[in-house]
N, C-alpha and C positions, 0 to 999 in steps of 0.2 A: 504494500500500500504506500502511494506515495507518502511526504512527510505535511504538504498541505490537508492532504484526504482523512490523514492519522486526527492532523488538527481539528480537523472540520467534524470527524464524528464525537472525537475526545469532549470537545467543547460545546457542542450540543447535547452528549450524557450528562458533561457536567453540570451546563446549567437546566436542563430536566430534572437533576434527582436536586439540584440547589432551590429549585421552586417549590419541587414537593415535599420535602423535608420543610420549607419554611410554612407552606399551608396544612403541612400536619403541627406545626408550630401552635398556629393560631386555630386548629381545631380544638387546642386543648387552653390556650392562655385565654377565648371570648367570651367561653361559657363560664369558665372561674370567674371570671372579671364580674361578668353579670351576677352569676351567685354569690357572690362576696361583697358585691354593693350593692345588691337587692333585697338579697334572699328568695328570690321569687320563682318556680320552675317554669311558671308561668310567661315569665319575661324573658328568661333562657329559651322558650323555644321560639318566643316573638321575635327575638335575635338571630335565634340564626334562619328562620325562615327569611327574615329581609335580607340575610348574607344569601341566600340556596336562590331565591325567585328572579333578583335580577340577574346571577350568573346565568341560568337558561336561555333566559329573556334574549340576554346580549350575546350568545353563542347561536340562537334560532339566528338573529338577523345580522350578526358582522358578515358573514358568509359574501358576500360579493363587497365588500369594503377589502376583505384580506384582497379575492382574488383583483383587486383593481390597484392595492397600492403595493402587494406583494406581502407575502406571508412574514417573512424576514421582519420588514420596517413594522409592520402592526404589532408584532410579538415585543421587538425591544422598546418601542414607542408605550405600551402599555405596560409592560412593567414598570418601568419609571415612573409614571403615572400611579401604578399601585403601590410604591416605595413612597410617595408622599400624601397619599389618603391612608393608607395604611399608618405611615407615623401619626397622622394627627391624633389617633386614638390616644396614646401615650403622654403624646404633650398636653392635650384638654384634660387628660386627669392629673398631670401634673400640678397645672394649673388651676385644678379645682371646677373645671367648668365643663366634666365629662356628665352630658346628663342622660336618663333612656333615652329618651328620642334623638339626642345629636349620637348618640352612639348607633341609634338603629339607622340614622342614615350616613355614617361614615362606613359601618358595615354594607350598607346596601350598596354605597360609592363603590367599594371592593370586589364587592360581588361581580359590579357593573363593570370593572377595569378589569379582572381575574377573566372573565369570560373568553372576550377578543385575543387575550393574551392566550391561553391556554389553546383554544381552537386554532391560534392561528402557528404556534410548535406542533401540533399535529398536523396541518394542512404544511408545512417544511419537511416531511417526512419522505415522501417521493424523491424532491429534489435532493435530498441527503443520500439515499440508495441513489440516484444515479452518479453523483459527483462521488462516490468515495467506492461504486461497480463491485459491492456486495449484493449478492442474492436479498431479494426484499423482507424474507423471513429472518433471516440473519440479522439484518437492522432492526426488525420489530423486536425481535427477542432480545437483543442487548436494550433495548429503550424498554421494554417490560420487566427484565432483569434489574435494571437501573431504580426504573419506577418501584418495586417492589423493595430492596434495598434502602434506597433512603426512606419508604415509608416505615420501616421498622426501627432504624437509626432514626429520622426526625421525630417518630413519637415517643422513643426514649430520650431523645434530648432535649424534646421538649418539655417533657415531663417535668424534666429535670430545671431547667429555666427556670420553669413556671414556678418551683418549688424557691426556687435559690434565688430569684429575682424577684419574683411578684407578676401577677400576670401581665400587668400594664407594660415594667418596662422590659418584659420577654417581648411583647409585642414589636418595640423597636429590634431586634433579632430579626425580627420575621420579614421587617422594612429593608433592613439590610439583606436579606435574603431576596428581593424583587430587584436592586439594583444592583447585586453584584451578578444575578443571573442576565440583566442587560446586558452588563458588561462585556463576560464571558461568552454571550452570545454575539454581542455585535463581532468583537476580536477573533473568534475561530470561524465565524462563518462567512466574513466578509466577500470571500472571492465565490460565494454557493449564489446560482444564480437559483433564484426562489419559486422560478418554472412560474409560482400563480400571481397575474397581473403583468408579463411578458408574454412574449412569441404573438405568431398568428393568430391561435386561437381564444386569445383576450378579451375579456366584456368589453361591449363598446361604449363610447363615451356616451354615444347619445340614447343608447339603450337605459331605460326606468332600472334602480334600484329597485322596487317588487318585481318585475319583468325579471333580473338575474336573482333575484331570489325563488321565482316559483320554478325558473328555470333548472337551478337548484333540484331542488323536491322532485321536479320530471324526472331525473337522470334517478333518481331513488324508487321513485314508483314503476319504473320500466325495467329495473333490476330486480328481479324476485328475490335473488338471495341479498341484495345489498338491504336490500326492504326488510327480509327476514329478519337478516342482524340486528337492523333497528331494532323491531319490535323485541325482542327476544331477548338484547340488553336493558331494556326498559323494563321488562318484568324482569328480570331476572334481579337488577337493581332494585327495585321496588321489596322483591321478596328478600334480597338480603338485608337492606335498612330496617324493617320489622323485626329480624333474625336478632341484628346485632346491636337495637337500640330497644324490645322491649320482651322477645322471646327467651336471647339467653340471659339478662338479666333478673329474669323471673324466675329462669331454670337453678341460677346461680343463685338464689335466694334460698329456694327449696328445699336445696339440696344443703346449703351449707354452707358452699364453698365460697359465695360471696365474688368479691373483685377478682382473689388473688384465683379463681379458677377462671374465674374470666379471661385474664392478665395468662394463665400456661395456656387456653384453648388458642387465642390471641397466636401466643409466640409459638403453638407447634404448628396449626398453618401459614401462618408467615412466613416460617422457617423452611418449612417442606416447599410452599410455593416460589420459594426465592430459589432452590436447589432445582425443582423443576424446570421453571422459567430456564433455568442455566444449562440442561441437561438438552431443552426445547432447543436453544442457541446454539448451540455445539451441534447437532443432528439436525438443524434446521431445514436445509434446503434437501434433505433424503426423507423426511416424516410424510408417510401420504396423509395427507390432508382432514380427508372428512372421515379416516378411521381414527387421528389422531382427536379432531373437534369429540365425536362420541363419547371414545374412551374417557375423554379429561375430562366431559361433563356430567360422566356417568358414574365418575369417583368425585369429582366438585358437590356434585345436587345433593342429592337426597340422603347420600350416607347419616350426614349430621347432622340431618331434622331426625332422622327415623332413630337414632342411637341417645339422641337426647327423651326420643317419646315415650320410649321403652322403659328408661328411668336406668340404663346403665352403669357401672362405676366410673369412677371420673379419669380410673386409668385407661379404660374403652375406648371410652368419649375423647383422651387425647388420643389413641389412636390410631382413632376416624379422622380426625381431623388433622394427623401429619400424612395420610392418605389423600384426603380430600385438599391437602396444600398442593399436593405432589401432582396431581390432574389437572387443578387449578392452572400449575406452573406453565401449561403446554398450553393452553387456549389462547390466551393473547397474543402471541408469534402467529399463529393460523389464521386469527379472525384480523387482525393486523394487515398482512399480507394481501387477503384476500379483498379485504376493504379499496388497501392503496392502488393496488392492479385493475382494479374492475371502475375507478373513478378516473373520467378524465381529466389530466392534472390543469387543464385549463377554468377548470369549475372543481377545485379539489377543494380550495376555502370555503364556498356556496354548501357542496355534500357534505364536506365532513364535519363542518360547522352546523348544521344542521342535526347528521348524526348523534354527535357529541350533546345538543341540545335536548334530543329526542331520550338517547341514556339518562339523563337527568331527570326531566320531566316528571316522574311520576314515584321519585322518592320521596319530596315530603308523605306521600300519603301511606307508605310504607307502615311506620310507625305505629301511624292512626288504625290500621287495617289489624295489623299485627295484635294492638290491644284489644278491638273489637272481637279479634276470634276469642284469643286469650278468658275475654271477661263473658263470652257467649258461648263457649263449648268445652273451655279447660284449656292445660297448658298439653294435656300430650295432644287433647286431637286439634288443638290447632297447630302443631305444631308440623304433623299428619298433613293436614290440611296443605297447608304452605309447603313442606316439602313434595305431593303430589303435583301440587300447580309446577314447584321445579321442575321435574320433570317433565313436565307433559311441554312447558316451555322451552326446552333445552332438548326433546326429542320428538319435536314435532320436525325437523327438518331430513329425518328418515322417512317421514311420508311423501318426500320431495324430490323427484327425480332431479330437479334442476341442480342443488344442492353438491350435489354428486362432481357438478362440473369442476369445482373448486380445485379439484385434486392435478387440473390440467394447469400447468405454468404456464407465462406469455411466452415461455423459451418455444416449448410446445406448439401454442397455438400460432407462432410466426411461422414453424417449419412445415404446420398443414395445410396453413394457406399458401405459405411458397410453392408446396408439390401441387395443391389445387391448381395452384395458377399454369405452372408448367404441362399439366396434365390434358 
């Protein structure tokens, strides 16, 4: 690999895991903050609902802003922007003049800058596999490796902040975390052309922002499996947020075991999932495809509803879930891959931005759903419950012949059209 190409991926892992280490930062320093000068749990979820609605909001519709001014400039352009809404938090309570509501809209500032930012390092993702001419699963799997890594490092070290500093000024950590991921980003990727908002096939000036926005959505709706994914991450997010904000806390109550069982389920699929991801990276571009998606969602799903329902020991229940890390770890390189290939990179901000929206979507109500079964049928059968719907979400794409295509690379499908053509 060249020494530019080393740069350009090096420096875009780096400032991936430096963003998400600092918003696992602040998942844990916003809600302290609130709980400690509230007391209210009520006000704690008012919070971070105005943090969760306009991240969406703004990832539905940056989608043709990336692809018009280029994926690159809106990524470092908005983080620096979130490096100083994000500080204000810190300084207004410094100052004594952090109140709920200016907090609920500095949060929601965040949410609104995190969005375009985030959407638009994933919609850089094509042009990174072409400029550094690694196989495209190979790049998702080190950026899913990465991602998963510092989400286990930034909740431990936030943790730890939070504890040793005070939520408030951990929160300036987190500020420093948005500008030096600009930084790092603008420096190794300078010479990456950003593929969206160049070449030929670029929105036109005079073409309507909703015109390349619905345009957008067309290229999704006319992909069955692109569609699929969508929907299929939206539940499947949906039913993990339930899981891991009101199912196993309940189970961990029950049982006994409290946080600190919480705190080993936590660290044995992390850990599994991070050794996966890694294992995904390394056999990347030889794993077939849509046996690989089954497999890992067929040890992901249901194992750790159905082990929790049962009422098994709590050394089981870690068992399943260094299993269920390890499944976990291969799915993202697949559905990654499969995403960035099948989008064309001229409308890759518009889709993926989009995508990413659509994932989101329908976790606040997660929670809500979660408790509902919980307080209407018990904790095993809803637990039952939600892990059946995994399932049935996560293997409905066997009923799908299309599906199936996935397993064909563009290496593939250029040498069948060339014999076509010759033929």
């Amino acid at each position: 690999m060249r020494a530019a190409s080393g740069r350009a991926l090096a420096g875009f892992l780096a400032a991936d895991a430096i963003s998400l280490a600092g918003t696992r930062l602040a998942q844990i320093a916003v809600p302290w903050l609130v709980l400690t000068t509230t007391g209210s749990a009520t006000s704690t979820g008012l919070v971070a609902f105005a943090g969760l609605l306009p991240l969406v909001l703004a990832q539905a519709l940056c989608g043709p802003w990336i692809d018009r001014a280029g994926a690159r400039r809106v990524a470092i352009g908005f983080d620096l922007a979130s490096a100083l809404a994000v500080a204000a938090v810190p300084l207004a309570y410094a100052a004594g003049r952090l109140s709920l509501p200016l907090l609920v809209v500095l949060v929601a500032l965040t949410g609104l800058l995190r969005g375009p930012s985030e959407a638009a390092r994933h919609a850089l993702v094509p042009a990174l596999v072409r400029y550094v001419e690694l196989p495209t699963e190979r790049v998702t799997g080190l950026v899913g490796t990465t991602d998963r890594l510092s989400a286990l490092v930034g909740a431990a070290v936030g943790g730890g902040l939070v504890a040793a500093l005070g939520p408030a000024p951990a929160l300036l950590v987190d500020a420093g975390s948005f500008l030096v991921c600009a930084l790092v980003l603008a420096w190794s990727t300078r010479r990456l052309d950003a593929g969206a908002g160049r070449g030929p096939g670029r929105p036109s000036r005079r073409s309507s922002y909703l015109a390349e926005l619905r345009g957008g959505w067309l290229i999704l709706r006319r992909d069955p499996v692109l569609l699929g994914m969508m929907a299929m991450v939206a539940v499947t997010n949906l039913l993990d947020q339930g899981y891991s904000s009101v199912m196993l806390p309940v189970w961990a109550d029950d049982v006994g075991g409290g946080p600190a069982a919480i705190g080993l389920l936590g660290a044995c699929m992390g850990g599994a999932a991070l050794a996966g991801s890694v294992l995904a990276t390394w056999r990347a571009e030889r794993l077939p495809r849509f046996r690989t998606y089954v497999v890992g969602y067929l040890l992901a799903g249901a194992p750790r509803w159905v082990v929790l329902a049962v009422g098994a020991p709590l050394w089981l229940v870690a068992l399943v879930h260094v299993v269920t890390g390890l499944g976990a770890g291969f799915i993202n390189p697949v559905l990654g891959a499969v995403q960035f290939e099948r989008i064309p990179e001229e409308a890759m901000g518009r889709v993926s931005a989009l995508s990413l929206a659509a994932s989101w979507s329908l976790m606040p109500l997660g929670g809500l759903l979660a408790g509902l079964a919980v307080t209407g049928t018990g904790l095993s059968t809803g637990l039952l419950l939600f892990g059946l719907a995994y399932l049935a979400a996560t293997m409905a794409p066997l009923l799908s012949p299309t599906w199936r295509t996935i397993d064909v690379r563009p290496q593939a499908r250029a040498r069948s059209a060339s014999t076509a053509a010759r033929s």
